[in-house]
VMD Tcl script that draws the C-alpha trace (Angstrom):
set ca {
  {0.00 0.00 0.00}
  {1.64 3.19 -0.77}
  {1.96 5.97 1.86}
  {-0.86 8.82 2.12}
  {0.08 11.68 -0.81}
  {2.31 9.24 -2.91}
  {1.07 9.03 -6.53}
  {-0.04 5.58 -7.17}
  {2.15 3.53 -9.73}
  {1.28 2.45 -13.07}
  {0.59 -1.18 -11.79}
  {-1.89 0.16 -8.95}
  {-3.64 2.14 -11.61}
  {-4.07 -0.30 -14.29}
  {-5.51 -2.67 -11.61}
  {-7.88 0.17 -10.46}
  {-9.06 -0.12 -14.16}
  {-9.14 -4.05 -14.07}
  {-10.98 -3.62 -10.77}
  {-13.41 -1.56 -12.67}
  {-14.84 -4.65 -14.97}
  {-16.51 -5.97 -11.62}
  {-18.55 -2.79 -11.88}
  {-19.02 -3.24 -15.34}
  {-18.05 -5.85 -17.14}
  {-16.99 -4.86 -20.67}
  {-19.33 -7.37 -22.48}
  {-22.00 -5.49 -20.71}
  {-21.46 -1.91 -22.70}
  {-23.51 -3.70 -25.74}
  {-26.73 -3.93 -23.72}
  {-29.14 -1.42 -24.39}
  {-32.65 -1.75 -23.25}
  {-34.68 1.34 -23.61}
  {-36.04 2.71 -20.04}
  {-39.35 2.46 -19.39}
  {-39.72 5.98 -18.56}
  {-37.48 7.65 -21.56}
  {-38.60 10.81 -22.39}
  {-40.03 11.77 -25.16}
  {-37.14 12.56 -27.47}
  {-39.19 16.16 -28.79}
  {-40.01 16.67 -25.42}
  {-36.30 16.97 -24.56}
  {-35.71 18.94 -27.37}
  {-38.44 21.56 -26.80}
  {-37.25 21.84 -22.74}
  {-33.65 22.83 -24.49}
  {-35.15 25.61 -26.73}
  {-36.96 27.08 -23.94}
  {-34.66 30.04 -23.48}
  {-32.96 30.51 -26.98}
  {-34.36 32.52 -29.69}
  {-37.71 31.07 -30.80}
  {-37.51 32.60 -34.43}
  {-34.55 30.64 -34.82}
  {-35.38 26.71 -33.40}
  {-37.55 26.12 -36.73}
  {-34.32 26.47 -38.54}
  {-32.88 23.71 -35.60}
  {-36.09 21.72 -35.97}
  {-35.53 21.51 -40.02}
  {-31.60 21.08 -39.86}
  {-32.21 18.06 -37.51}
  {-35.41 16.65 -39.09}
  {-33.05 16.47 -42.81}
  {-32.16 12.96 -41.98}
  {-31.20 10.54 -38.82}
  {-27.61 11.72 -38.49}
  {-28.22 15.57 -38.84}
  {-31.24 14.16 -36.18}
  {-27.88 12.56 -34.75}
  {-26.06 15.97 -34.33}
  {-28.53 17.85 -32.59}
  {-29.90 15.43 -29.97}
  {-26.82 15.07 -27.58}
  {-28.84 15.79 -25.15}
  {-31.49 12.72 -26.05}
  {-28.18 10.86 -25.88}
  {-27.05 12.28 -22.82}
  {-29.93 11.22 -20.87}
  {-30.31 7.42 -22.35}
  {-26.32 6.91 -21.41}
  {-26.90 8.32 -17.80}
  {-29.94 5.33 -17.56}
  {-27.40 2.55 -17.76}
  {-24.25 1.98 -15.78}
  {-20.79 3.31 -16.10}
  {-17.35 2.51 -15.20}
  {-16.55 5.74 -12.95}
  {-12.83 5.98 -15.06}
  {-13.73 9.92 -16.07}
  {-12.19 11.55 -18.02}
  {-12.56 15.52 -19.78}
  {-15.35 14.64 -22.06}
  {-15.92 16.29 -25.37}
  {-19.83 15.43 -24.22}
  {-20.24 15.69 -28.09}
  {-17.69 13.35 -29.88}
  {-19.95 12.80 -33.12}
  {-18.05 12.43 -36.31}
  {-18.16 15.77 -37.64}
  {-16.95 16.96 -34.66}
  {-13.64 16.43 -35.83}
  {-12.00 17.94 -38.40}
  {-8.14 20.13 -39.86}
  {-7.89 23.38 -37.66}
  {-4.19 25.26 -37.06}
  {-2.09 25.36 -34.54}
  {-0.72 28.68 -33.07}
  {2.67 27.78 -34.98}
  {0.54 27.05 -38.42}
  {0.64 23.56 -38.51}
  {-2.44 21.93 -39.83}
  {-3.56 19.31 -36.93}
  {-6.26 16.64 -36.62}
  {-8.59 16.71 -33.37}
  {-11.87 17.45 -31.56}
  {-13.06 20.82 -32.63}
  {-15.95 21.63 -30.75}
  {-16.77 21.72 -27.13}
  {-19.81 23.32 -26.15}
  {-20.74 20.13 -24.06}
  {-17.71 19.29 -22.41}
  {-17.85 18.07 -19.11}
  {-16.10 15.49 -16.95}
  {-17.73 12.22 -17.17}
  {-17.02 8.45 -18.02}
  {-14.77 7.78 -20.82}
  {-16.58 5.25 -23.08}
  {-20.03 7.58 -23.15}
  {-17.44 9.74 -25.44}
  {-17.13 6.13 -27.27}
  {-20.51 5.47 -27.57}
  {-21.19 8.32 -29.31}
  {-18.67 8.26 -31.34}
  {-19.19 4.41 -32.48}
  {-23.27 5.29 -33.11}
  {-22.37 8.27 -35.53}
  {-20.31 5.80 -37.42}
  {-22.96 3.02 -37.66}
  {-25.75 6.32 -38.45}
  {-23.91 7.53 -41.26}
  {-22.67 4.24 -42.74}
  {-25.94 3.23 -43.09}
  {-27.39 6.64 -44.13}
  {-24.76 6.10 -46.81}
  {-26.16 3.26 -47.99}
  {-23.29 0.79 -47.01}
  {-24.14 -3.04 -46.91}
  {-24.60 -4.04 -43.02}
  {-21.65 -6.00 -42.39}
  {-19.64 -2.58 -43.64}
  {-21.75 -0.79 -40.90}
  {-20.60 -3.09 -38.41}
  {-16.74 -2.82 -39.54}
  {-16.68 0.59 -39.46}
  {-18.19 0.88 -36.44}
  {-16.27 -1.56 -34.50}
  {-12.84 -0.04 -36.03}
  {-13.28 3.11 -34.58}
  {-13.56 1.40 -30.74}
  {-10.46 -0.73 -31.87}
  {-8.72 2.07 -32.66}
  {-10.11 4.04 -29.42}
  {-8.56 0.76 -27.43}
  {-5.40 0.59 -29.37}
  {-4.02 4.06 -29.01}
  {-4.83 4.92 -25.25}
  {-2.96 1.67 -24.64}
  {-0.20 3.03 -26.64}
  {0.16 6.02 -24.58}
  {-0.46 4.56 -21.17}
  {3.01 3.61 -21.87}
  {4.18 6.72 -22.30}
  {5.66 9.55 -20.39}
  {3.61 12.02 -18.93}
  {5.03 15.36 -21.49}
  {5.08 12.52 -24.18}
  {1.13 12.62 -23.54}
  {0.24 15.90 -23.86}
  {2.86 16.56 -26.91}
  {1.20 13.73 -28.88}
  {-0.58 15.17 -32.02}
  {-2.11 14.00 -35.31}
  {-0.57 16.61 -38.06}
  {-2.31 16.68 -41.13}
  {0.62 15.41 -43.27}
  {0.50 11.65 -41.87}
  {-2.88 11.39 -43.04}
  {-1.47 10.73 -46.73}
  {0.18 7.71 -45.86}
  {-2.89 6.29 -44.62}
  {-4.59 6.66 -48.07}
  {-4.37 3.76 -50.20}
  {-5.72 4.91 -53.68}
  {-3.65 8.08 -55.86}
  {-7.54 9.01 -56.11}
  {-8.34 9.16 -52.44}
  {-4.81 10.92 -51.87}
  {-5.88 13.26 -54.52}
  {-9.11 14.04 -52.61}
  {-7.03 14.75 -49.15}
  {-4.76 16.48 -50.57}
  {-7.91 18.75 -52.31}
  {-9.24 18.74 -48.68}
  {-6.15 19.58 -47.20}
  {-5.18 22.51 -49.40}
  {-9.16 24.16 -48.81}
  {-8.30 24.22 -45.02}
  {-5.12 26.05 -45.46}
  {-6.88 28.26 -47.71}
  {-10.36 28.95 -44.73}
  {-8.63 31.97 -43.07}
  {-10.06 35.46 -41.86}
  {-8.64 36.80 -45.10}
  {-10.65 34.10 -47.08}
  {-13.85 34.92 -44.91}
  {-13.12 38.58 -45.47}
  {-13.72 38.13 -49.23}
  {-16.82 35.91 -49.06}
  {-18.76 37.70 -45.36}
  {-18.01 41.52 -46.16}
  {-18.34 43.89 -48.47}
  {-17.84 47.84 -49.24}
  {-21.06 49.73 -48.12}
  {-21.26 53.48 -48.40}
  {-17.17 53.48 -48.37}
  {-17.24 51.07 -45.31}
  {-16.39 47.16 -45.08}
  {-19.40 45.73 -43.70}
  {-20.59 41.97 -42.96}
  {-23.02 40.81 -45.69}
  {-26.79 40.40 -44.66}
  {-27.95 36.97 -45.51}
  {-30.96 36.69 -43.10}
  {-31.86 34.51 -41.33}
  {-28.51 33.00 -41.12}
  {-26.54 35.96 -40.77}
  {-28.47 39.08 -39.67}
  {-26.75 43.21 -38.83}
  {-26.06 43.59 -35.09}
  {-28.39 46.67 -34.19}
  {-26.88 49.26 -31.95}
  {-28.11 47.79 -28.15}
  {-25.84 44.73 -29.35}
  {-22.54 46.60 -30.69}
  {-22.69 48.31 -27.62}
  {-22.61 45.11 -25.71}
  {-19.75 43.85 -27.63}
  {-17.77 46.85 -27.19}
  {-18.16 46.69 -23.75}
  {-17.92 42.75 -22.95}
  {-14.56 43.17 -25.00}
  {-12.40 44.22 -22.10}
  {-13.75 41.46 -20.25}
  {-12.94 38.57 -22.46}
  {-9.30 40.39 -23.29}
  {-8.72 39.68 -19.79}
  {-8.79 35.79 -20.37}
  {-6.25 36.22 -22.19}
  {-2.62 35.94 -22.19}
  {-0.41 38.88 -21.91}
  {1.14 38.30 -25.35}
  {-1.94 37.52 -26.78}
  {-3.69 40.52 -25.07}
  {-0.87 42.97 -26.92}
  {-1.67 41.14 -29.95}
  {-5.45 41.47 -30.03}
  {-4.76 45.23 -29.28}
  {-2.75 45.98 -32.30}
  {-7.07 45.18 -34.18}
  {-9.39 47.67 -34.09}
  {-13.59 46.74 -34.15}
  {-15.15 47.60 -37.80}
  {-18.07 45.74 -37.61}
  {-20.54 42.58 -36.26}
  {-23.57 40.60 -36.87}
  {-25.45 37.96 -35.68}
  {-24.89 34.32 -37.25}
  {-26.62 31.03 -37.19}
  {-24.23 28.19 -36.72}
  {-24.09 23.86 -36.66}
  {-27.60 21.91 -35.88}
  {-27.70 21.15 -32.31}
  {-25.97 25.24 -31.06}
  {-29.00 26.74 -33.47}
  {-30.91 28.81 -31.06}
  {-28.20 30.47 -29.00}
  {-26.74 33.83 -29.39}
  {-24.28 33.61 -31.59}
  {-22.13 36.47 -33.46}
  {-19.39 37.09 -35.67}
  {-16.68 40.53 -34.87}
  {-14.97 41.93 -37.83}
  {-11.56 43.30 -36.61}
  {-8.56 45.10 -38.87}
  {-5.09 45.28 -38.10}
  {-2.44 46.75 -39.98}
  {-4.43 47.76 -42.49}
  {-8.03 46.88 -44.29}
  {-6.65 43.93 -45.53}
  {-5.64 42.54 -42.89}
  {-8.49 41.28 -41.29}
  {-10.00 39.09 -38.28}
  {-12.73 37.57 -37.79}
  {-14.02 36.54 -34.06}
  {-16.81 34.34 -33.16}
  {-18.69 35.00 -29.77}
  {-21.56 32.65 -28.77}
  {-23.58 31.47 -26.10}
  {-22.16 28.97 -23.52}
  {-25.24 27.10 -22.00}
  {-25.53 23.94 -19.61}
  {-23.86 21.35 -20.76}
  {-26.35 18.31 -21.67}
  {-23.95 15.95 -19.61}
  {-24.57 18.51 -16.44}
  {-28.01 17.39 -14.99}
  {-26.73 13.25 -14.93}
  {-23.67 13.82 -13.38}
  {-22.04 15.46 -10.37}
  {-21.08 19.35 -10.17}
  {-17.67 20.47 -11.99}
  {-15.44 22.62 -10.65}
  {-16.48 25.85 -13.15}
  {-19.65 27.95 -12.56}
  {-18.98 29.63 -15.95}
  {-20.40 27.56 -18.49}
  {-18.18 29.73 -20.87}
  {-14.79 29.17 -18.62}
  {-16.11 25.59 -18.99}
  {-15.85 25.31 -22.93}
  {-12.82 27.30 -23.21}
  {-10.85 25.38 -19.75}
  {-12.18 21.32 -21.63}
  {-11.29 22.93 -24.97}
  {-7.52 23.56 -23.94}
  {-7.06 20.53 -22.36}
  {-8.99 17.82 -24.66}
  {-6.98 19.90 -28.35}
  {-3.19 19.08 -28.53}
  {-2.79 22.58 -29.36}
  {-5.40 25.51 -29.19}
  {-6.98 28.83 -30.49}
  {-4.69 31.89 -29.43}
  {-7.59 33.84 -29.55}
  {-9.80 31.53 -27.20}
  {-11.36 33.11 -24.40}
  {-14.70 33.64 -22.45}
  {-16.78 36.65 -20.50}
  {-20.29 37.01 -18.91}
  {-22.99 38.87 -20.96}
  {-26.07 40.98 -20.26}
  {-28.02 39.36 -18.25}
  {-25.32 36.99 -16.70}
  {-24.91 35.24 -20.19}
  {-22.11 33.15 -20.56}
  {-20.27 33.36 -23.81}
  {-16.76 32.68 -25.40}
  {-14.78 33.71 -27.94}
  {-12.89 32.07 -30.94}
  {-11.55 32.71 -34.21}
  {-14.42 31.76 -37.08}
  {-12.26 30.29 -39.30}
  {-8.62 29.66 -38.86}
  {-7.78 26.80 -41.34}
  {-10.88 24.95 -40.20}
  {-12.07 21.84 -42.27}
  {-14.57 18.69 -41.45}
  {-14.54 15.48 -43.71}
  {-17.86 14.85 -46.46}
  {-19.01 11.92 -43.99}
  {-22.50 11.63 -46.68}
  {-19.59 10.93 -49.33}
  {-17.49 8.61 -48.33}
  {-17.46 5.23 -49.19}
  {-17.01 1.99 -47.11}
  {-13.16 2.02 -46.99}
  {-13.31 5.56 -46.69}
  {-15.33 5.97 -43.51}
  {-13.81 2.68 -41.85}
  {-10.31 4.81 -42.23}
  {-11.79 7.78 -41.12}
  {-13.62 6.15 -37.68}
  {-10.21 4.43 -36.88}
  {-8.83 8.03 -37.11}
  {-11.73 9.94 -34.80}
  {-11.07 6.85 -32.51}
  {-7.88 7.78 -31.95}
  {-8.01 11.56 -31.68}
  {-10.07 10.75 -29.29}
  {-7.99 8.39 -27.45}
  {-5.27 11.22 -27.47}
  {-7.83 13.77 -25.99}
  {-9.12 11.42 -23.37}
  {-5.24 10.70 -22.24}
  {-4.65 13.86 -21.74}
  {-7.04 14.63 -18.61}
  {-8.09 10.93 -17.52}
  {-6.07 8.30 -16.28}
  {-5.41 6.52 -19.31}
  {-3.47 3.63 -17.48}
  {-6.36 2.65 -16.13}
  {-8.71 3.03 -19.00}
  {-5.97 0.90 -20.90}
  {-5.83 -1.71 -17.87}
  {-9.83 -1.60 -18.01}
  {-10.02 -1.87 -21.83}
  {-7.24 -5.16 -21.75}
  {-5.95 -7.10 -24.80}
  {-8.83 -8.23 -26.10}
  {-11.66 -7.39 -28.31}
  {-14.65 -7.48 -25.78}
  {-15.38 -3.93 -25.34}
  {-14.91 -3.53 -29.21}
  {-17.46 -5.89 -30.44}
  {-19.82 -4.80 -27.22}
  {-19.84 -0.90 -28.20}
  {-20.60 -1.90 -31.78}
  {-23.19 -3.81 -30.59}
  {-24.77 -0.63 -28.45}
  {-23.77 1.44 -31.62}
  {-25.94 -0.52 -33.83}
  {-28.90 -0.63 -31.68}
  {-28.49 3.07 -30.78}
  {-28.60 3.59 -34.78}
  {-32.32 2.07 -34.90}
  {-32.95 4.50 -32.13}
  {-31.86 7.36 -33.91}
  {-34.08 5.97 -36.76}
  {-36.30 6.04 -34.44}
  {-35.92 9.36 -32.69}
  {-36.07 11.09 -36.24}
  {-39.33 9.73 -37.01}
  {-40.63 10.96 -34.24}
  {-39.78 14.39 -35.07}
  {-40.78 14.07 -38.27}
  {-44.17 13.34 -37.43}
  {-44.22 16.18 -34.85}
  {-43.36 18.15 -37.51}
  {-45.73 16.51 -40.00}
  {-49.15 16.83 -37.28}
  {-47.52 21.12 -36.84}
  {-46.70 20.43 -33.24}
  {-43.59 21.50 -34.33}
  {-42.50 23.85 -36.39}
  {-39.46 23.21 -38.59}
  {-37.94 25.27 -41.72}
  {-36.45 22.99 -44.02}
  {-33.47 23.71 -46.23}
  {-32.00 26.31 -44.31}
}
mol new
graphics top color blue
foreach p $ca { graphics top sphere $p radius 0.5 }
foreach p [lrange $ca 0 end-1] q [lrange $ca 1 end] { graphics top cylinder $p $q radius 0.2 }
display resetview
């Protein structure tokens, strides 16, 4: 037994994780039996919308009603709620609380390098490890099969992505501690992993259009000279002027998310000056919450930046699982995004908001990408789970004790084939889940605007 205060070794944890398949066996994770009281998947929906802008949850409604993974997407918190009814293995770990497929995707790293990782965060929240897994493993089976793939393929895929989950975190329980958090995917070992000189064209092609999504590339496409003056293009509802009550707000809340940052990074963001703002719709599930773009200018007019600022809320993981240490839900997002990313957003901070709103702050574009999921073939998304699988891995290592997950996890292919299995039956859920909506939608309980 080792002395009160000493850090436990690597043997004592990965028997901690061992010790944690008495709890719950790993063969156990396929089991999914609906509860009897489940709420109504709508229901849960409509209790999320209650307090964000009510012109803009038919555009949410319509966005998630498109098919079962956009359905997929925006129901985390229908998710959130059916893994909370079953049992868990108490190994937490800094959750993404979101870790669907196309939440992954090219973004760059303060030094420029194009990386591969997590890139969003609004539900992050400590919690068990494999409910990342889970959802990860049912947004593979949901899109193979909205892709048309043949079952089996669906089940490949699916299972590949856990394999690869398992795989790398026991890789790095073997490593060193600063080995851990200096572990990174960059975007030029993805090549080697494609098989066909057509796929490698199509990274490449993928590749090059992240490098190429800067401010100066939004700057082009979002603004526009008005009266002599750059201004944010109108293209309502999705991207609406900020009157003057809100461009006073953002003036003044600017000080206060400045302050998050840095010192070197504060000097930096003081060298912009504020042109202009708007409102902006964004993603499936965040559409709803205050959400706007800044337009700043630095050296010149052509040297532009572009900010996004938008609403931190609960996190869907928050009501099934015990308090966190942060009261700001914004301080949340940005604190899980900086540890879960192997490298993060310079300009990534957070402040409160009129009427104690939480928000946080981000670049809009800074050599972001996300992967065609809908076009990808077999091969392709089977390569493309084992790689989310193990960006994930990486993330979880980083704030979990990924000696024990590894020690829980083992050898063997049990908790593989037993996520797939949950993964598959969580699919005909989701099936499920987006018929119901549909019909809401269909009988004008709900109201949803499609195509937007």
């Amino acid at each position: 037994m080792t002395a009160p205060g000493t850090p436990a070794t690597p043997a004592d944890r990965a028997l901690r994780g061992k010790a944690a398949r008495k709890r719950l066996p790993r063969s156990a994770h396929g089991a999914r039996l609906p509860s009897v009281d489940r709420p109504d998947p709508v229901a849960v929906l409509e209790r999320q919308g209650r307090d964000r802008l009510p012109e803009l949850l038919p555009i949410r409604y319509g966005r998630m009603a498109a098919s079962p993974f956009s359905f997929l997407r925006g129901a985390a918190a229908v998710m959130a709620a059916d893994l909370a009814a079953a049992p868990h293995t108490g190994l937490t770990v800094q959750l993404c609380g979101d870790a669907h497929l196309l939440n992954f995707g090219l973004y760059a790293s303060p030094e420029r390098a194009l990386l591969f990782d997590l890139n969003d965060f609004d539900e992050t929240y400590c919690g068990p490890f494999e409910w990342d897994v889970k959802r990860l493993a049912a947004s593979v089976a949901v899109a193979a099969r909205e892709n048309g793939h043949p079952e089996v393929r669906v089940r490949r895929a699916t299972r590949e992505a856990v394999a690869a989950y398992r795989v790398a975190i026991r890789q790095l329980a073997r490593l060193g501690e600063l080995d851990v958090w200096y572990t990174r995917i960059d975007a030029d070992e993805l090549l080697p992993l494609v098989r066909t000189a057509r796929d490698r064209r199509r990274v490449e092609a993928t590749l090059g259009r992240a490098r190429r999504r800067t401010s100066l590339q939004a700057y082009g496409k979002l603004t526009d000279v008005v009266d002599g003056r750059r201004r944010i293009i109108h293209d309502p509802p999705l991207i609406e002027p900020a009157g003057n009550s809100d461009m006073a707000f953002l003036r003044k809340i600017f000080s206060d998310y400045r302050s998050t940052l840095s010192e070197e990074r504060r000097r930096l963001l003081d060298r912009y000056r504020f042109v202009d703002a708007a409102h902006k719709v964004v993603g499936v599930g965040s559409v709803g919450l205050r959400c706007f773009i800044v337009l700043l200018a630095g050296r010149d007019a052509d040297d532009p930046l572009f900010l996004q600022i938008k609403e931190a809320r609960q996190s869907v993981l928050e009501e099934h699982l015990p308090s966190g240490p942060y009261v700001h839900h914004g301080h949340r997002v940005v604190a899980g995004q900086r540890v879960l990313q192997a490298a993060g957003d310079i300009f990534l901070g957070w402040m409160s908001g009129p009427q104690g709103r939480a928000f946080y702050w981000r670049q809009l574009r800074d050599m972001k990408a996300s992967a065609d999921v809908a076009g990808m073939s077999p091969d392709d998304l089977r390569s493309y789970a084992r790689l989310c699988g193990t960006a994930l891995a990486r993330a979880h290592a980083r704030s979990g004790d990924r000696i024990a997950i590894a020690g829980y996890l083992g050898n063997a292919d049990t908790f593989d084939h037993a996520v797939t299995d949950f993964a598959l039956s969580y699919a005909d859920q989701t099936a499920a889940d987006h018929a119901t909506l549909g019909a809401a939608v269909e009988a004008g309980l709900i109201r949803a605007t499609p195509g937007i």
